[in-house]
C-alpha positions as CSV (number, residue, x, y, z in Angstrom):
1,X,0.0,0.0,0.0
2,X,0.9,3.3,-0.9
3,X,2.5,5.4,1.7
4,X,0.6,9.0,2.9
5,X,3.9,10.9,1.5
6,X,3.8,9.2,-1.8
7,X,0.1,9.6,-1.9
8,X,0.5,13.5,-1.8
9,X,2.9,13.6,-3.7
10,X,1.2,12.1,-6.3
11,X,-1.8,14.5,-5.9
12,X,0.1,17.5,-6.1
13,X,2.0,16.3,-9.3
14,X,-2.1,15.9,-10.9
15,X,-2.3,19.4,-9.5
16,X,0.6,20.6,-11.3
17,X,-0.8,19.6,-14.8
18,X,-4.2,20.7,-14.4
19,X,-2.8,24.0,-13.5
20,X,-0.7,23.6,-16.5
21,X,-4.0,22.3,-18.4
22,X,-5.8,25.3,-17.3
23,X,-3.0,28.4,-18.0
24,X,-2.5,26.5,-22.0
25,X,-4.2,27.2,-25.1
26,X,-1.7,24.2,-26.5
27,X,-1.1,21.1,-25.7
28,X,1.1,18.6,-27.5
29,X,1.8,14.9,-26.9
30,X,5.4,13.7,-28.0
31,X,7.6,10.5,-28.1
32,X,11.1,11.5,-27.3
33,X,12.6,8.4,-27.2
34,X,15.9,8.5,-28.6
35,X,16.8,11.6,-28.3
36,X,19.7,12.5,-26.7
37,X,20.3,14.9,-23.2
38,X,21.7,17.5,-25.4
39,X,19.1,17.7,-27.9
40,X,16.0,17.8,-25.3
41,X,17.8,19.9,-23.7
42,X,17.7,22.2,-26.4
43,X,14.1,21.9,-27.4
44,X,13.4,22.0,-24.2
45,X,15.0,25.2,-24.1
46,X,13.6,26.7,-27.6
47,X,10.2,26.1,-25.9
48,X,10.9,28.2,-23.0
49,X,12.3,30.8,-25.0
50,X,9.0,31.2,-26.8
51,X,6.8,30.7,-23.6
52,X,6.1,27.2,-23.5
53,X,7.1,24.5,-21.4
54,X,8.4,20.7,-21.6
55,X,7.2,18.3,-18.8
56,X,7.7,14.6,-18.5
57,X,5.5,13.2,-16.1
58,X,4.4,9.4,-15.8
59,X,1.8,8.4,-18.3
60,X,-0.5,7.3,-15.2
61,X,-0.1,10.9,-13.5
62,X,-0.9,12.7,-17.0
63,X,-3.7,10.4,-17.8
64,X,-5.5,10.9,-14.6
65,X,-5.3,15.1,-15.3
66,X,-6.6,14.7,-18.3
67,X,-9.0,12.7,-17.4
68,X,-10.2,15.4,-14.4
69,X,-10.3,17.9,-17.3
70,X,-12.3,15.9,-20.0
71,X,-8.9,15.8,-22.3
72,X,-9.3,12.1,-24.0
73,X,-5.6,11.1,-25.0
74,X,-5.5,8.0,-23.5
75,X,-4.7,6.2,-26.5
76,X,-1.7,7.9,-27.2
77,X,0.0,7.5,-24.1
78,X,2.5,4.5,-24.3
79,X,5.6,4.3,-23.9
80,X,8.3,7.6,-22.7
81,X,6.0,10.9,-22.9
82,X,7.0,14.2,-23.0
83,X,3.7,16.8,-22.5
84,X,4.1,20.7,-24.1
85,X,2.0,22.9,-22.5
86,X,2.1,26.7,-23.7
87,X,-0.6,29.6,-23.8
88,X,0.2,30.4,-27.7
89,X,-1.6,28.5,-30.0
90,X,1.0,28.3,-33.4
91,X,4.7,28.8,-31.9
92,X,4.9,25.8,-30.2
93,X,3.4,23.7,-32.8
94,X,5.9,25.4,-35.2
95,X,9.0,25.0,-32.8
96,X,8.7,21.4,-32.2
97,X,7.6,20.3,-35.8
98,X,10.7,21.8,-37.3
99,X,12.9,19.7,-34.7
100,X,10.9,17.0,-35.6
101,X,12.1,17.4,-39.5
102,X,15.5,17.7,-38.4
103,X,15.1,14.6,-35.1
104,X,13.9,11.5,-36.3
105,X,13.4,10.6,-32.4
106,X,11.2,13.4,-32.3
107,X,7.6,11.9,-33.0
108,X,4.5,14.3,-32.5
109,X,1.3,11.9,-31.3
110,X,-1.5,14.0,-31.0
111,X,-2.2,17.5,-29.3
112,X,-5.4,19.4,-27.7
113,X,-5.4,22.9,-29.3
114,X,-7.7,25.9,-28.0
115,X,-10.0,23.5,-26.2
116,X,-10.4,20.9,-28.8
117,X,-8.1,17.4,-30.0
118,X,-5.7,17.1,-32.5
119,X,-4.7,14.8,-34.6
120,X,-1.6,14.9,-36.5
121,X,-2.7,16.1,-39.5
122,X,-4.2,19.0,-37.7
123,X,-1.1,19.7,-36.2
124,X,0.8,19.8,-39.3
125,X,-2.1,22.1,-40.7
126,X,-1.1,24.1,-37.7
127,X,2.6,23.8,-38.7
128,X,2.2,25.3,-42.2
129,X,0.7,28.6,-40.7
130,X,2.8,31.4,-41.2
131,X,4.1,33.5,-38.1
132,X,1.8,36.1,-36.6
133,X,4.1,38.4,-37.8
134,X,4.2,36.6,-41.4
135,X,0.6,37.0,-41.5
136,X,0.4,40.7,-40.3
137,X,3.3,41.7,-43.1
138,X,0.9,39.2,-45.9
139,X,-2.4,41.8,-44.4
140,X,0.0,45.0,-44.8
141,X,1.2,44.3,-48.4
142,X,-2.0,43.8,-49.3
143,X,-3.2,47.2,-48.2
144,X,-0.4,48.7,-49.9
145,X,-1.2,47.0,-53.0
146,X,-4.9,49.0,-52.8
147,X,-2.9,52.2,-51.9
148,X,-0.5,52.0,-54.5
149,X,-3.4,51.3,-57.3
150,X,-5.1,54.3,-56.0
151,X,-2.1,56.2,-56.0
152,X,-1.4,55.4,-60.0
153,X,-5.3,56.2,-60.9
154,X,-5.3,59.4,-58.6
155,X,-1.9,60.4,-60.6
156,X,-2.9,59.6,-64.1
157,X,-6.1,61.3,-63.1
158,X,-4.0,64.7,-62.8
159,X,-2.0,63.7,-65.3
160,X,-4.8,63.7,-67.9
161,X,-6.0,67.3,-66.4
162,X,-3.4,69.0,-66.5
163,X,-3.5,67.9,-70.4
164,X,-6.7,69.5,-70.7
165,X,-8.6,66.3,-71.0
166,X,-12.2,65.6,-68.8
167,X,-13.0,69.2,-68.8
């Protein structure tokens, strides 16, 4: 039988991710097996650096969270886990599918995005989603195209007054 300490401990470790559930827009199931110390520690750092966070907790522990929360991942959770939990929705998923590319040992399983699941091909959808900044420079060269047009017509306009034309 379980001792009182490990008991609590336990408890508080189901805490910890359903506060983590609760404060993340993203969620991401990933096999890391194979990968070596250096090369989660790297992702592992890349994540931070954009506001996200790598846990590994015991598939039992994670499972029972989820379960508290109404997250159904169940089926993806065999074998070594590693859980990214972060309140941006695309960086993450951006992040960890390029490492992927590069890290065979890498393996994205499924993920639980804004408050609903993910399969893979979702999350590569995800993945192929330019930059919040990619997007705002797309929206602002589009303006300029309409300002630029207007400022041709508006000039040829003047152009063909001061020529003494539309009188």
């Amino acid at each position: 039988m379980a001792s009182e300490r490990n008991l609590k401990l336990k408890k508080d470790l189901v805490d910890e991710i359903n506060a983590k559930i609760d404060n993340s827009k993203t969620i991401l199931l990933v096999d890391y097996q194979g990968m070596s110390v250096d090369e989660l520690s790297s992702l592992r750092q890349s994540l931070k650096d954009s506001g996200s966070d790598l846990k590994v907790y015991k598939n039992t522990l994670a499972s029972r969270a989820f379960e508290e929360k109404g997250i159904k991942l169940d089926d993806y959770m065999t074998g070594p886990n590693a859980f990214i939990f972060s309140s941006d929705i695309i960086e993450p998923i951006k992040l960890v599918s390029k490492v992927a590319k590069d890290n065979e040992n890498l393996t994205i399983k499924a993920g639980y995005i804004d408050g609903a699941f993910a399969d893979l091909n979702t999350i590569k959808e995800y993945s192929n989603i330019p930059s919040y900044e990619g997007l705002l420079t797309m929206f602002a060269g589009g303006l300029i195209e309409h300002v630029k047009n207007l400022s041709i017509a508006l000039n040829l306009y003047a152009e063909n007054l001061e020529k003494g034309g539309d009188k």
